[in-house]
C-alpha beads as a LAMMPS data file, in Angstrom:
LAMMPS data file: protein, C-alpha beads

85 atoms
84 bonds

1 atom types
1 bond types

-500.0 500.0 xlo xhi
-500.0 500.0 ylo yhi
-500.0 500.0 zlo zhi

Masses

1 110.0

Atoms # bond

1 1 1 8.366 13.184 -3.452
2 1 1 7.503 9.581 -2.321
3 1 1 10.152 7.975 -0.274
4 1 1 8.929 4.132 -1.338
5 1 1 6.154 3.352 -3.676
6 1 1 3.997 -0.064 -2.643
7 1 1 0.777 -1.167 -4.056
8 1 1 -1.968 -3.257 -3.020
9 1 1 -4.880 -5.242 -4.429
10 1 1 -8.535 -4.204 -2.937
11 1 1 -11.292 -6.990 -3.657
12 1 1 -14.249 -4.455 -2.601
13 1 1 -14.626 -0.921 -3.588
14 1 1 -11.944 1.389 -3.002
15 1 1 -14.021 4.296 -1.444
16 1 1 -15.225 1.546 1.470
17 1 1 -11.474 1.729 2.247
18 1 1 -11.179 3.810 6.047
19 1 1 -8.201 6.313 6.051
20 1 1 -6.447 7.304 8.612
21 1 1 -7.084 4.746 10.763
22 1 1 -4.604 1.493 11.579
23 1 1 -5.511 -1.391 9.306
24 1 1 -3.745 -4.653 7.949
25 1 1 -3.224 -5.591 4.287
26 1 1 -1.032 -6.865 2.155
27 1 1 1.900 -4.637 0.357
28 1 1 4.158 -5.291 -2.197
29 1 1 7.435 -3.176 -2.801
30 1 1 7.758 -1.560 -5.970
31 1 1 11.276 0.953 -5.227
32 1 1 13.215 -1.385 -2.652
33 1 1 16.751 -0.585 -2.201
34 1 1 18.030 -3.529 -4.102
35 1 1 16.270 -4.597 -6.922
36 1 1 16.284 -8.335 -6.020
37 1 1 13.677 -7.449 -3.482
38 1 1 11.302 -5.396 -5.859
39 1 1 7.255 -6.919 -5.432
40 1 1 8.160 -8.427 -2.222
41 1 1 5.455 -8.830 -0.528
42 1 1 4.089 -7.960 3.432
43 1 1 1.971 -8.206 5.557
44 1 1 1.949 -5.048 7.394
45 1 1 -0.331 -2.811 9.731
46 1 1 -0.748 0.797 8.367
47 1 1 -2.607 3.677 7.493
48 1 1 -3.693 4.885 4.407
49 1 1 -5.110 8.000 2.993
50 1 1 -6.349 9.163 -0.617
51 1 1 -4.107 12.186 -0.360
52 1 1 -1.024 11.535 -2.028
53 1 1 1.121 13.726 0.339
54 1 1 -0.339 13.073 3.658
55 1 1 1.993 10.213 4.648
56 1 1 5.608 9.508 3.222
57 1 1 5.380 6.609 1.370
58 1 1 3.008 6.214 -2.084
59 1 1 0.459 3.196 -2.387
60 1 1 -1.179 2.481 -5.897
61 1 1 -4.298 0.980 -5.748
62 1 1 -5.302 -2.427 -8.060
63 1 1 -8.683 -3.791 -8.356
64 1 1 -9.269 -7.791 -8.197
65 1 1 -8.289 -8.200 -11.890
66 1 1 -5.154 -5.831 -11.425
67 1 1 -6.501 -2.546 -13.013
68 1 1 -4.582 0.141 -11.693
69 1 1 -6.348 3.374 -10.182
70 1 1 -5.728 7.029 -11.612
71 1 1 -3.670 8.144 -8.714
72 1 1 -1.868 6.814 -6.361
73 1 1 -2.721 7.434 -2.284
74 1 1 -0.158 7.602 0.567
75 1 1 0.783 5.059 3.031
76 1 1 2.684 4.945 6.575
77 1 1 3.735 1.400 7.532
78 1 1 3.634 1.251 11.101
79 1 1 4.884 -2.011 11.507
80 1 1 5.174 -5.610 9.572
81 1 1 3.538 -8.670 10.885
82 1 1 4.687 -11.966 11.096
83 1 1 1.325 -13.924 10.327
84 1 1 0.126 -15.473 7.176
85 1 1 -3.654 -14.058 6.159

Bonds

1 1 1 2
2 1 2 3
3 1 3 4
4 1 4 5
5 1 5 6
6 1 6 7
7 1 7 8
8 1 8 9
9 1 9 10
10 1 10 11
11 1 11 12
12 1 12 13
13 1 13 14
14 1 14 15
15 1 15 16
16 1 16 17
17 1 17 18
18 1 18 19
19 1 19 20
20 1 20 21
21 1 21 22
22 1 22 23
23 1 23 24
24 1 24 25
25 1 25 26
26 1 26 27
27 1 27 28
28 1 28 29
29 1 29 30
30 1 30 31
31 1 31 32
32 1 32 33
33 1 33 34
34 1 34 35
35 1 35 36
36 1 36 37
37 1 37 38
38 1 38 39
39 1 39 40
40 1 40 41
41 1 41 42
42 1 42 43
43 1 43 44
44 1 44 45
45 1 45 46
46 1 46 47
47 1 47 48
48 1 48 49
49 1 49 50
50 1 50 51
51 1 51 52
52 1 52 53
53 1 53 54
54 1 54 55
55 1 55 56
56 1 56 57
57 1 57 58
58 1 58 59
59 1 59 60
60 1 60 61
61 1 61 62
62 1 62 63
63 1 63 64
64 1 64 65
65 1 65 66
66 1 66 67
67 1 67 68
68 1 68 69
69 1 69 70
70 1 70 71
71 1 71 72
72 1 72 73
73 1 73 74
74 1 74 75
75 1 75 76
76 1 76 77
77 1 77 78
78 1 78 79
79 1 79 80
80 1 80 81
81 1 81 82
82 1 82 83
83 1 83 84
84 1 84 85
């Protein structure tokens, strides 16, 4: 099981996303530890992958209008940035 679920919103299509590689976007918390915090959001660097169980964390995927895909991937934030996009 997931440690932390995020998601994201992709403007292009998902399956032009590259995995496994280091890449910065925009997360927002959806299981923080207090629930004050919960859709937070970051900008982080991290790597993704369409396998649910290849990295700890869960990311669910939204379209530009917010539609939500099928399944969620996995994430691994490697760090969070302090820059504006």
């Amino acid at each position: 099981m997931a440690n932390r679920e995020y998601d994201t919103f992709i403007l292009s299509d998902p399956a032009l996303l590259q995995e496994d590689r280091e890449m910065e976007l925009i997360v927002r918390e959806l299981t923080p530890p207090d629930i004050r915090y919960k859709y937070r959001s970051a900008y982080v660097s991290a790597m993704i992958s369409k396998s649910e169980s290849k990295y700890p964390d869960q990311l669910w995927i939204r379209l530009g209008r917010g539609q939500l895909q099928e399944k969620p991937w996995s994430i691994k934030i490697l760090k969070e940035l302090n820059k504006l996009p």
